[in-house]
N, CA, C, O and CB atoms as a CASP TS submission, in Angstrom:
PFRMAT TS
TARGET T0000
AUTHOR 0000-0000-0000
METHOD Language model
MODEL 1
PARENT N/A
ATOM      1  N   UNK     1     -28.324 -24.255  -9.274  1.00  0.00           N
ATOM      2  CA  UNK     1     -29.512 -24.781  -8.652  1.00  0.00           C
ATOM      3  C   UNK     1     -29.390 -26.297  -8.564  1.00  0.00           C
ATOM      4  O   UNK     1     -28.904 -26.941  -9.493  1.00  0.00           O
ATOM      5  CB  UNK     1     -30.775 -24.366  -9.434  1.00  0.00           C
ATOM      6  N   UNK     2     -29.789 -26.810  -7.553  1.00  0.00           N
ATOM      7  CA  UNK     2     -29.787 -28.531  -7.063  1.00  0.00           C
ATOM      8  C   UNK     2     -30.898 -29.146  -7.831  1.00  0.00           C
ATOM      9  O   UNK     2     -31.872 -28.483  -8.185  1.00  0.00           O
ATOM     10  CB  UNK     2     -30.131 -28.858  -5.257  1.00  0.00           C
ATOM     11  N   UNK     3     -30.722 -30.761  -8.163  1.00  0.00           N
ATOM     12  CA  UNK     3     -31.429 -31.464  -8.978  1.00  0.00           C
ATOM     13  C   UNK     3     -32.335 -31.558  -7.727  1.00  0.00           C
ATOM     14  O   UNK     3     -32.199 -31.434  -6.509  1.00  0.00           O
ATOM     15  CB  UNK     3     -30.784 -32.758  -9.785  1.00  0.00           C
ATOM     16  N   UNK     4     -33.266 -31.820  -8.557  1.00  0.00           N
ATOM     17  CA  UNK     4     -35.025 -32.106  -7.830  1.00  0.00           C
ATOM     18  C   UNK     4     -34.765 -33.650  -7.351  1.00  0.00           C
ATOM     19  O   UNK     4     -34.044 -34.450  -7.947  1.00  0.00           O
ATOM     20  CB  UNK     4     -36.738 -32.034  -9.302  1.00  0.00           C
ATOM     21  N   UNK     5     -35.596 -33.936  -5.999  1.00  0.00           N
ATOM     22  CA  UNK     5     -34.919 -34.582  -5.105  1.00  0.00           C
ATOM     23  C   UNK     5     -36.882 -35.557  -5.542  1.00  0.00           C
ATOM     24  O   UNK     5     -38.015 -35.106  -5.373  1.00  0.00           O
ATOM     25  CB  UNK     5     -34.146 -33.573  -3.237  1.00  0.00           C
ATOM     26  N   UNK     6     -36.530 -36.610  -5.974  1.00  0.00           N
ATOM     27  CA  UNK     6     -37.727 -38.029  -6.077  1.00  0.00           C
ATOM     28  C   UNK     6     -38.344 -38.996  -5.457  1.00  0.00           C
ATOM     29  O   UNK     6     -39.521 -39.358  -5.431  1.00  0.00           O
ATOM     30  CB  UNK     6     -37.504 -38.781  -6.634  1.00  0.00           C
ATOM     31  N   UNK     7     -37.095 -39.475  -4.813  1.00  0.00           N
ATOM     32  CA  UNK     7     -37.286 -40.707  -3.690  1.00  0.00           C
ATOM     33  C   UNK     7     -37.317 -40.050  -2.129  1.00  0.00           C
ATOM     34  O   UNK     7     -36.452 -39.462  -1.480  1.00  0.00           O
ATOM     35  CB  UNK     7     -35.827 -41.914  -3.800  1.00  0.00           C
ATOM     36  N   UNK     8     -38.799 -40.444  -1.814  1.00  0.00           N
ATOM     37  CA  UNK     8     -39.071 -40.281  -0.589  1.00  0.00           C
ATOM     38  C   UNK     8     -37.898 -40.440   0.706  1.00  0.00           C
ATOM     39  O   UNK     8     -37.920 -39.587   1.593  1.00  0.00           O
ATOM     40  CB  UNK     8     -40.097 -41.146  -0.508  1.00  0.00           C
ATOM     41  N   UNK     9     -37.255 -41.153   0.745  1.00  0.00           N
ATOM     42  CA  UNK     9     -36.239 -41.495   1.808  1.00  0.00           C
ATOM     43  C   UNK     9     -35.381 -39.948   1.841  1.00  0.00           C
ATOM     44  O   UNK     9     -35.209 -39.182   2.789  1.00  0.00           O
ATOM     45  CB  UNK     9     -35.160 -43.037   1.305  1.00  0.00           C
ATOM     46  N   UNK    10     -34.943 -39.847   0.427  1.00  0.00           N
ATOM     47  CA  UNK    10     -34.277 -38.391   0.298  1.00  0.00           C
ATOM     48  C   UNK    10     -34.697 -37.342   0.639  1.00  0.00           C
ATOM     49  O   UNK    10     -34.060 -36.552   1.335  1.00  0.00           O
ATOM     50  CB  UNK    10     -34.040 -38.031  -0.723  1.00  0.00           C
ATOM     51  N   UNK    11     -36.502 -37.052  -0.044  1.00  0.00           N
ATOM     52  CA  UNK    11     -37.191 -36.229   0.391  1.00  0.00           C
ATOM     53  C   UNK    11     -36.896 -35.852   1.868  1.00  0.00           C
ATOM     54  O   UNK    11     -36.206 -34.924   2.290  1.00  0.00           O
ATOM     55  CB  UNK    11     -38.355 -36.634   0.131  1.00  0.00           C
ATOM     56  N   UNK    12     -37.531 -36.721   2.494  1.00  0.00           N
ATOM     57  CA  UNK    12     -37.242 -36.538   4.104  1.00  0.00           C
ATOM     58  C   UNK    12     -35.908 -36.114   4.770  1.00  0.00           C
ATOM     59  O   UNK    12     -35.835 -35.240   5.633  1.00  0.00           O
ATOM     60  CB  UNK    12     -37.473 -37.803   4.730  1.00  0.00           C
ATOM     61  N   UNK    13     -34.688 -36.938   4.202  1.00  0.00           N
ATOM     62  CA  UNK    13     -33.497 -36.636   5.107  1.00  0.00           C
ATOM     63  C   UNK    13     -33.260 -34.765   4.839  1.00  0.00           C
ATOM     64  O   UNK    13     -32.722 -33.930   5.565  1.00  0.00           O
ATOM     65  CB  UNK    13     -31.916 -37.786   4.509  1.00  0.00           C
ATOM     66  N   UNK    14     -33.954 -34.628   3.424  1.00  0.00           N
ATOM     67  CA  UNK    14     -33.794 -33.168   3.113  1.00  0.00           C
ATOM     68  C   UNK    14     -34.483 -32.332   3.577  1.00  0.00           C
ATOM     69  O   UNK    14     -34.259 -31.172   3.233  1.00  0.00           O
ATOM     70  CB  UNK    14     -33.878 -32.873   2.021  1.00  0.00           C
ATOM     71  N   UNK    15     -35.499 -32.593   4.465  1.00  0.00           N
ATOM     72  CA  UNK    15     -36.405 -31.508   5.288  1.00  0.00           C
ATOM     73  C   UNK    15     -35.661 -32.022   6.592  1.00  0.00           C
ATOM     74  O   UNK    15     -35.833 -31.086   7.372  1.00  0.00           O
ATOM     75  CB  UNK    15     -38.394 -31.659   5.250  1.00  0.00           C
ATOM     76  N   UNK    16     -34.947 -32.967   7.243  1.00  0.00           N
ATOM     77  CA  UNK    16     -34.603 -33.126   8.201  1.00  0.00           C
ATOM     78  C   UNK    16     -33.618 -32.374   8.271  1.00  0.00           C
ATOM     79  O   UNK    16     -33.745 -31.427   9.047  1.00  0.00           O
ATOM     80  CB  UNK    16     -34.513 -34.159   8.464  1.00  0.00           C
ATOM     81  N   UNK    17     -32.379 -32.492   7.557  1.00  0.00           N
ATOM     82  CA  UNK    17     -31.194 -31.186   7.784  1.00  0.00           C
ATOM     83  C   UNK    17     -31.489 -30.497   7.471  1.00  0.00           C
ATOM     84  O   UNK    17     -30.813 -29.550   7.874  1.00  0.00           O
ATOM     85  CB  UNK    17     -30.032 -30.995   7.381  1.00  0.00           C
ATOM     86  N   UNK    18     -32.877 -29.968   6.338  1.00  0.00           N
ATOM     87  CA  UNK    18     -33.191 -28.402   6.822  1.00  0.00           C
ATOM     88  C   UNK    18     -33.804 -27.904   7.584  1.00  0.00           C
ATOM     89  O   UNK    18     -33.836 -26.679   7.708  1.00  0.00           O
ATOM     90  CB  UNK    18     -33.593 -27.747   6.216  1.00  0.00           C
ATOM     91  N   UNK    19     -34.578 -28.866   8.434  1.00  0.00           N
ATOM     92  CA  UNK    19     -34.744 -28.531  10.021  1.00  0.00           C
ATOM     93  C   UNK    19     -33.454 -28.262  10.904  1.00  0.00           C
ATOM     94  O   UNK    19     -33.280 -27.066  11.140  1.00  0.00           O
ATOM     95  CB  UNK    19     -35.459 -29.763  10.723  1.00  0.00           C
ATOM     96  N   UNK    20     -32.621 -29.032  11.381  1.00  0.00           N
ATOM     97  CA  UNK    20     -31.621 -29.402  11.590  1.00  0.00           C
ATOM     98  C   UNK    20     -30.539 -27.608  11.254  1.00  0.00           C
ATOM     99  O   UNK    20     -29.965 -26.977  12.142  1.00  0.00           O
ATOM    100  CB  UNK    20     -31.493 -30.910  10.612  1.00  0.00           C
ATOM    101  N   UNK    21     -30.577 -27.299  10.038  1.00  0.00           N
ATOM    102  CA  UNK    21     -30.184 -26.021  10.020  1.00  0.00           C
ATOM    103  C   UNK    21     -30.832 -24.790  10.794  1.00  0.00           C
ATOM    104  O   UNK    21     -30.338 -23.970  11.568  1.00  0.00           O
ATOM    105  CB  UNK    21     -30.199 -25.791   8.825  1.00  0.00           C
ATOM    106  N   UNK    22     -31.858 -24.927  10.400  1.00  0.00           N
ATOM    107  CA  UNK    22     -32.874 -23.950  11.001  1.00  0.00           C
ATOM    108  C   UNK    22     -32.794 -23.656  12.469  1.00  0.00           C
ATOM    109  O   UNK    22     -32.799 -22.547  13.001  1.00  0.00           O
ATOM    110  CB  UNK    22     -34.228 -24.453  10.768  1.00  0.00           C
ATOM    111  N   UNK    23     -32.706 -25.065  13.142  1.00  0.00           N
ATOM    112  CA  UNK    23     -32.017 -24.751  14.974  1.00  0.00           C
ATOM    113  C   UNK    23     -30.883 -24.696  15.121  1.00  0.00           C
ATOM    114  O   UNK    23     -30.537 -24.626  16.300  1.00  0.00           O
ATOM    115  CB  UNK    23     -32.207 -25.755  16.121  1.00  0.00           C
ATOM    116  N   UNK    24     -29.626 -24.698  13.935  1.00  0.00           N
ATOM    117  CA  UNK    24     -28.656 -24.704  14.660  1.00  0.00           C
ATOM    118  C   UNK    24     -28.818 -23.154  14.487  1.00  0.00           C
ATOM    119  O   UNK    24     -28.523 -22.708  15.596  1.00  0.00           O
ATOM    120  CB  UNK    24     -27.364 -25.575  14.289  1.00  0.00           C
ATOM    121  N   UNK    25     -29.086 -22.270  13.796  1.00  0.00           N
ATOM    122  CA  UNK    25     -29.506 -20.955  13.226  1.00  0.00           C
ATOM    123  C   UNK    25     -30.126 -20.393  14.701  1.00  0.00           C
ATOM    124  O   UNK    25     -29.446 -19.588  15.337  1.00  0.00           O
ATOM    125  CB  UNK    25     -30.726 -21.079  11.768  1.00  0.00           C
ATOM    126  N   UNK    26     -31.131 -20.737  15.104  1.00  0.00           N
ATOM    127  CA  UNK    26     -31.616 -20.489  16.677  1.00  0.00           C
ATOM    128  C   UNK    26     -30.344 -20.712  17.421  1.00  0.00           C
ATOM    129  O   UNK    26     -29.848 -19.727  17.966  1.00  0.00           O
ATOM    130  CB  UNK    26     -32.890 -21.603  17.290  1.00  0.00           C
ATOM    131  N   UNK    27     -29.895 -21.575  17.497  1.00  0.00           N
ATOM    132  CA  UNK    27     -29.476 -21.429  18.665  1.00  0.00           C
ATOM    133  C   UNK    27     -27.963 -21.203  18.929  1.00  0.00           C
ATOM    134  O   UNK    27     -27.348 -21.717  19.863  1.00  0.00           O
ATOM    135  CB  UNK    27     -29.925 -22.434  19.258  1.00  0.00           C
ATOM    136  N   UNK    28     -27.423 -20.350  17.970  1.00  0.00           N
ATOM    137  CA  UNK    28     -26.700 -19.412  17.718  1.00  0.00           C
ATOM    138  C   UNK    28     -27.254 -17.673  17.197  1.00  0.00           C
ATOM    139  O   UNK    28     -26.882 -16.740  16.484  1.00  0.00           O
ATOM    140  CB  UNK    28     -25.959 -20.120  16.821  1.00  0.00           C
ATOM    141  N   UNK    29     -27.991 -17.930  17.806  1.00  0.00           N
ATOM    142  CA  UNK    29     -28.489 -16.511  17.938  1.00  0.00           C
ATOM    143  C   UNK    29     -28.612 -16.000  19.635  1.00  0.00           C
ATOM    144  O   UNK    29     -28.900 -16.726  20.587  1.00  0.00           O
ATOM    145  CB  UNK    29     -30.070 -16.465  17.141  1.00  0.00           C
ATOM    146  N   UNK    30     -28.348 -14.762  19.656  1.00  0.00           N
ATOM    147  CA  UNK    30     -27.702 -14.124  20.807  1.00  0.00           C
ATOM    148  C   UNK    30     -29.263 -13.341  20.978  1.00  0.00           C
ATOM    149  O   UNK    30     -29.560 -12.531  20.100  1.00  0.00           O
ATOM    150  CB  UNK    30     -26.029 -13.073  20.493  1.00  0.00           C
ATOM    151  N   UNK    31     -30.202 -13.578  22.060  1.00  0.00           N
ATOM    152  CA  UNK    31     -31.546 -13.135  21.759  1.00  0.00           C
ATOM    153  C   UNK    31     -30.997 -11.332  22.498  1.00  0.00           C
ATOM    154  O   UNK    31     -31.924 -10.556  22.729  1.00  0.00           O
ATOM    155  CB  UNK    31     -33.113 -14.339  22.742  1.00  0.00           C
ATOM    156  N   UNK    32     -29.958 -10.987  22.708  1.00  0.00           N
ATOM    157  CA  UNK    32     -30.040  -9.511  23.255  1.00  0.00           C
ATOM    158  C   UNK    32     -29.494  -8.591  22.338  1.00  0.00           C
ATOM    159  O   UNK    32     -29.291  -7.414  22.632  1.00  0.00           O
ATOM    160  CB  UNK    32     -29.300  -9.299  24.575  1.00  0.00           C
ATOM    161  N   UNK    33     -29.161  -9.261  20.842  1.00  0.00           N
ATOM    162  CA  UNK    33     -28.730  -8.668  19.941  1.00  0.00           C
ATOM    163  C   UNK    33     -29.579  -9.227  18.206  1.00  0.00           C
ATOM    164  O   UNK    33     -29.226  -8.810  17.103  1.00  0.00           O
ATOM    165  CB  UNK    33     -27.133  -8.909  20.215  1.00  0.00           C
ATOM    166  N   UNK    34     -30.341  -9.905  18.384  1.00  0.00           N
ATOM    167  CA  UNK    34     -31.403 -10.192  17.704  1.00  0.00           C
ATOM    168  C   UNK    34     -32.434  -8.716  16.878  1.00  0.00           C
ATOM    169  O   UNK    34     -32.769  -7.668  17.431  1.00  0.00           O
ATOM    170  CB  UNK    34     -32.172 -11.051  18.851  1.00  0.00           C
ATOM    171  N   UNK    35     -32.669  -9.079  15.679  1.00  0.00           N
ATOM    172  CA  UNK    35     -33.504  -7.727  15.759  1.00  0.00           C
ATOM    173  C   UNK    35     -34.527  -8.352  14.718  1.00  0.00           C
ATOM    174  O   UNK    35     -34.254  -9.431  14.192  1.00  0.00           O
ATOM    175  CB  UNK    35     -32.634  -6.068  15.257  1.00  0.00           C
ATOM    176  N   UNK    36     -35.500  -7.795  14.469  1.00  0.00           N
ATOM    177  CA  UNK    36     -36.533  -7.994  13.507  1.00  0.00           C
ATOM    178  C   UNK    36     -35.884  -8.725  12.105  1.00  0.00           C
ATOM    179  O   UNK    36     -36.307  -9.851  11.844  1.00  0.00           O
ATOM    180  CB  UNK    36     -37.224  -6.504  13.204  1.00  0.00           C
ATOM    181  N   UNK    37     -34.794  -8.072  11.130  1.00  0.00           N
ATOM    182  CA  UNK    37     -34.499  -8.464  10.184  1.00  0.00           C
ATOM    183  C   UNK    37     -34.091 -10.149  10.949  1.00  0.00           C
ATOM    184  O   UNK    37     -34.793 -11.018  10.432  1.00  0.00           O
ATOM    185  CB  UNK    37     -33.450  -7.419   9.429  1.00  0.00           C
ATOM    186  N   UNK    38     -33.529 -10.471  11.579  1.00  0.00           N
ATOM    187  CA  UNK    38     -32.904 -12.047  11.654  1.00  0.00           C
ATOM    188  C   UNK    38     -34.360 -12.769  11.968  1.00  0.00           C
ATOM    189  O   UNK    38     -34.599 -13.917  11.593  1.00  0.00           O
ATOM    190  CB  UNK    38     -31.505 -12.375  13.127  1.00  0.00           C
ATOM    191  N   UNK    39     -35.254 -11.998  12.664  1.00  0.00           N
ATOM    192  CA  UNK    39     -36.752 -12.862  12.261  1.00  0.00           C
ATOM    193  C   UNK    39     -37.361 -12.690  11.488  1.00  0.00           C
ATOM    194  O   UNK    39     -38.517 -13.110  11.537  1.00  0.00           O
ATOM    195  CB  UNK    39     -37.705 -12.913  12.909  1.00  0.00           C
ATOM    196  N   UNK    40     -36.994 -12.136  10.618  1.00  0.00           N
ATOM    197  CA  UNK    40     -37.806 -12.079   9.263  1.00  0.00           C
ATOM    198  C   UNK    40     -36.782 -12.969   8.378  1.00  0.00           C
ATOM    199  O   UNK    40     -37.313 -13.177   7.287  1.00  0.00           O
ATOM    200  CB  UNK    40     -38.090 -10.338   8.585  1.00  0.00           C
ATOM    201  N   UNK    41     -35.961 -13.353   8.431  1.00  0.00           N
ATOM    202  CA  UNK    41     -35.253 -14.562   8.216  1.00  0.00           C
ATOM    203  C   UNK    41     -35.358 -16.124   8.574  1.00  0.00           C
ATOM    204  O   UNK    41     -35.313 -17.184   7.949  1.00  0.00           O
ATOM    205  CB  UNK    41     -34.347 -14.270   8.618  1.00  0.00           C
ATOM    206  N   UNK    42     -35.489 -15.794   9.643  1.00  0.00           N
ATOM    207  CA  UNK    42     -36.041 -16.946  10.121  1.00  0.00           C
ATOM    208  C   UNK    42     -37.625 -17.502   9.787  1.00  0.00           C
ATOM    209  O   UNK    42     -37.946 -18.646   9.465  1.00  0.00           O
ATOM    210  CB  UNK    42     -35.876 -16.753  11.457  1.00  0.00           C
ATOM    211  N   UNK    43     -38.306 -16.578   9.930  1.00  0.00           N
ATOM    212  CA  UNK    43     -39.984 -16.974   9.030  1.00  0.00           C
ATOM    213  C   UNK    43     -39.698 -17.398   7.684  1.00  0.00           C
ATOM    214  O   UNK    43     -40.392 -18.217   7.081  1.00  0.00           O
ATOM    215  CB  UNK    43     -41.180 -15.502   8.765  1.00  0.00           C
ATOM    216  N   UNK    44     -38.447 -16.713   7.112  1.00  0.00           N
ATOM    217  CA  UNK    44     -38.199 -17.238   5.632  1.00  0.00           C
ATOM    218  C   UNK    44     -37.702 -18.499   5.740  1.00  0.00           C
ATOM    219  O   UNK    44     -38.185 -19.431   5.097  1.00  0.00           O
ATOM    220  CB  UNK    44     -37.207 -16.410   4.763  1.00  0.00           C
ATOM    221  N   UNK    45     -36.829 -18.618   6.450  1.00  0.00           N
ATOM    222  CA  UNK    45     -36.280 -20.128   6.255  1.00  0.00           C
ATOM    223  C   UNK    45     -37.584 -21.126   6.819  1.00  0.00           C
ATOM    224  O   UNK    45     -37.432 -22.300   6.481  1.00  0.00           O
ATOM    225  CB  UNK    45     -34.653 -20.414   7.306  1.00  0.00           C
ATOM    226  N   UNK    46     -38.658 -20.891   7.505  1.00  0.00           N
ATOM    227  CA  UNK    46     -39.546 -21.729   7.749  1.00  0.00           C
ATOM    228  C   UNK    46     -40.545 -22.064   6.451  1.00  0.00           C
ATOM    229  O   UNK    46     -40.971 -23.147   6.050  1.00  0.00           O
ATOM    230  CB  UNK    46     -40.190 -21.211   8.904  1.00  0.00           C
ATOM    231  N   UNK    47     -40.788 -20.464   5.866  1.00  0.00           N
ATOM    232  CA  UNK    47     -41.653 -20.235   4.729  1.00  0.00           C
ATOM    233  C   UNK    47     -41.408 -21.438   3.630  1.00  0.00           C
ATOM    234  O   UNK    47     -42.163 -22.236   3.075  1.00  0.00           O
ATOM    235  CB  UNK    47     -41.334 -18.738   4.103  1.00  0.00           C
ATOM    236  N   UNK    48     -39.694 -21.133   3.573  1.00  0.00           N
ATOM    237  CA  UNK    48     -39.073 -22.245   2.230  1.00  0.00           C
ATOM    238  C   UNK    48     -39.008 -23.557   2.737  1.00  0.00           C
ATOM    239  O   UNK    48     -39.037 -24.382   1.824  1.00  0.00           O
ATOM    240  CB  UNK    48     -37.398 -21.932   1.626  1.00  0.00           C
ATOM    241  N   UNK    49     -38.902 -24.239   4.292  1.00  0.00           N
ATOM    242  CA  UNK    49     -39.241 -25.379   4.590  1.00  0.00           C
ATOM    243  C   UNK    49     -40.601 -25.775   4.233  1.00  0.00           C
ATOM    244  O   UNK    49     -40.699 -26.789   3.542  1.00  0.00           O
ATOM    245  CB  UNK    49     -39.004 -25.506   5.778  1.00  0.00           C
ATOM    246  N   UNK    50     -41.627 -25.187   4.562  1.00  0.00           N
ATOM    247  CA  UNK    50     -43.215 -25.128   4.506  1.00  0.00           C
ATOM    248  C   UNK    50     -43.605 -25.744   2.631  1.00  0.00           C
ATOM    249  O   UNK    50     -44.158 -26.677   2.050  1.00  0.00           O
ATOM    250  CB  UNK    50     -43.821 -23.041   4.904  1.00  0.00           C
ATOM    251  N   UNK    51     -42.901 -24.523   2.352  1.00  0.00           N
ATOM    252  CA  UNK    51     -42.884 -25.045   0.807  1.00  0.00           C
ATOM    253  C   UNK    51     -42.585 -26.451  -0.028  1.00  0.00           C
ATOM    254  O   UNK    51     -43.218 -27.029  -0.912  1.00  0.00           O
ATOM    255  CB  UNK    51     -42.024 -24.321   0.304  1.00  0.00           C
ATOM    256  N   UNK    52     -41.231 -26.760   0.708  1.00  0.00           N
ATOM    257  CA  UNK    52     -40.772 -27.840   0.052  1.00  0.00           C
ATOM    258  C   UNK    52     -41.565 -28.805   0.590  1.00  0.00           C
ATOM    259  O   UNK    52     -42.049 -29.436  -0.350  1.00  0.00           O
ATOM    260  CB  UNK    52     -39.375 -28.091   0.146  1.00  0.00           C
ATOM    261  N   UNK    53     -42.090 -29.404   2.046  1.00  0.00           N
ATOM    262  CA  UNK    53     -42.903 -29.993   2.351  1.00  0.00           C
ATOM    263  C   UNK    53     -43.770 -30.192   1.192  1.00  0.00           C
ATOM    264  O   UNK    53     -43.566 -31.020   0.304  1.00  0.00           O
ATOM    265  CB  UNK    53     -43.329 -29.517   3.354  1.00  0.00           C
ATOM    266  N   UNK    54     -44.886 -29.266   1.268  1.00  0.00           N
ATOM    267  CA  UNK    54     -45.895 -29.530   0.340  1.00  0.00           C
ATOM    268  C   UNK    54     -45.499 -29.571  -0.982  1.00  0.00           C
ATOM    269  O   UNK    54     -46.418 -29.853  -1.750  1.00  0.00           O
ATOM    270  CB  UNK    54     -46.863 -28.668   0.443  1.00  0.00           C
ATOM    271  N   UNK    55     -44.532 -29.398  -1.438  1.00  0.00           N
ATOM    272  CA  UNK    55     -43.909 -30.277  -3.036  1.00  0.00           C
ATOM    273  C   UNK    55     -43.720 -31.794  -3.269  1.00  0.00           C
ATOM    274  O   UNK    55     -44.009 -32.543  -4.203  1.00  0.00           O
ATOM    275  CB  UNK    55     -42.363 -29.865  -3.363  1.00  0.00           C
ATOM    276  N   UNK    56     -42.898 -32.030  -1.602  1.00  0.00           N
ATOM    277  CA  UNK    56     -42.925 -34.001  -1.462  1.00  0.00           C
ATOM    278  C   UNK    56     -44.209 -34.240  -1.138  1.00  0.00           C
ATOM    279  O   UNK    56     -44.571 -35.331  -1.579  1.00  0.00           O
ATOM    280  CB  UNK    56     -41.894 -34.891  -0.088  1.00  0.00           C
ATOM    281  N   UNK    57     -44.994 -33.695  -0.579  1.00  0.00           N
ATOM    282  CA  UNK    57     -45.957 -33.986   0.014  1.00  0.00           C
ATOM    283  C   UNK    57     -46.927 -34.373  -1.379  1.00  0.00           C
ATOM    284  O   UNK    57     -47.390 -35.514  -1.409  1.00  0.00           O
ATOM    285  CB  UNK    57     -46.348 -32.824   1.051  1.00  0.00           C
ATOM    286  N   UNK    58     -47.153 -33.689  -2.216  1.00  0.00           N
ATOM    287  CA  UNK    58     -47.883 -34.025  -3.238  1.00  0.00           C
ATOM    288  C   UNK    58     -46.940 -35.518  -4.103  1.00  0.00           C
ATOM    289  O   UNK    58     -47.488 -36.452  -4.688  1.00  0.00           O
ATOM    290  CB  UNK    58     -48.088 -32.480  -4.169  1.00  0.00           C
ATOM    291  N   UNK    59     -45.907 -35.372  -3.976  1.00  0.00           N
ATOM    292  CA  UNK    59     -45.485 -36.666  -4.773  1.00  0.00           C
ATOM    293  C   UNK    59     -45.566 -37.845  -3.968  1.00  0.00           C
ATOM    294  O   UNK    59     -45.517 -38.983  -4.437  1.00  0.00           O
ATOM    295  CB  UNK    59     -44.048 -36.602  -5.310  1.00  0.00           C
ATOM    296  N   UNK    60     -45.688 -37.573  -2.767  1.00  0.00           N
ATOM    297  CA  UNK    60     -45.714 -38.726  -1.720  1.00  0.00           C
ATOM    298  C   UNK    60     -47.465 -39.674  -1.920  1.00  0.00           C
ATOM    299  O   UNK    60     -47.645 -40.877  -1.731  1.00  0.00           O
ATOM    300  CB  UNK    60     -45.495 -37.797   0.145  1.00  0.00           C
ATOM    301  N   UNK    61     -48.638 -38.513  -2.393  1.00  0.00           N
ATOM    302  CA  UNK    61     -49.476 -38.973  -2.847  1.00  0.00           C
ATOM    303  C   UNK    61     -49.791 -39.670  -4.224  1.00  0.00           C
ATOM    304  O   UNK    61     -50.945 -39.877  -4.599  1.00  0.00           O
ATOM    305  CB  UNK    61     -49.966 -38.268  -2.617  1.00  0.00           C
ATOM    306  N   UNK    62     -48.784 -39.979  -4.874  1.00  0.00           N
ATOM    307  CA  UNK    62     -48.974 -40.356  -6.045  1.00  0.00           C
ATOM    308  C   UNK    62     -48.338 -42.083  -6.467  1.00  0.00           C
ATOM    309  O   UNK    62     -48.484 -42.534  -7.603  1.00  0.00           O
ATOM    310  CB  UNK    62     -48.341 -39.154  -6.813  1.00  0.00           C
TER
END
C-alpha cells in the first residue's frame, strides 16, 4: 500500500493522473465489445477517484 499523500500540489497531480488513467481506460475501449462488467469498472474507478477527492478535500480545509 502507498504512503498517504499531504501536500496539496501532490494531492492534485494525484487525482490528475488518476483522471488521466481513467480516459486513457475510455478510450481504449472498443464500445462494440464493451459489456456491463467494464462499466461497472469504470463507475469503480470513478467511485475511488470521488473518494480520494473528498479525503484532500477535507485536508485542503484545514
Amino acid at each position: 500500500m502507498g504512503n498517504a499523500i499531504h501536500d496539496k500540489d501532490l494531492q492534485i497531480t494525484y487525482l490528475k493522473n488518476r483522471l488521466n488513467m481513467f480516459l486513457e481506460v475510455i478510450d481504449s475501449m472498443d464500445p462494440e465489445s464493451t459489456d456491463l462488467e467494464d462499466i461497472d469498472r469504470l463507475i469503480g474507478m470513478l467511485d475511488d477517484l470521488e473518494g480520494k477527492y473528498e479525503r484532500f478535500k477535507k485536508d485542503w480545509k484545514e
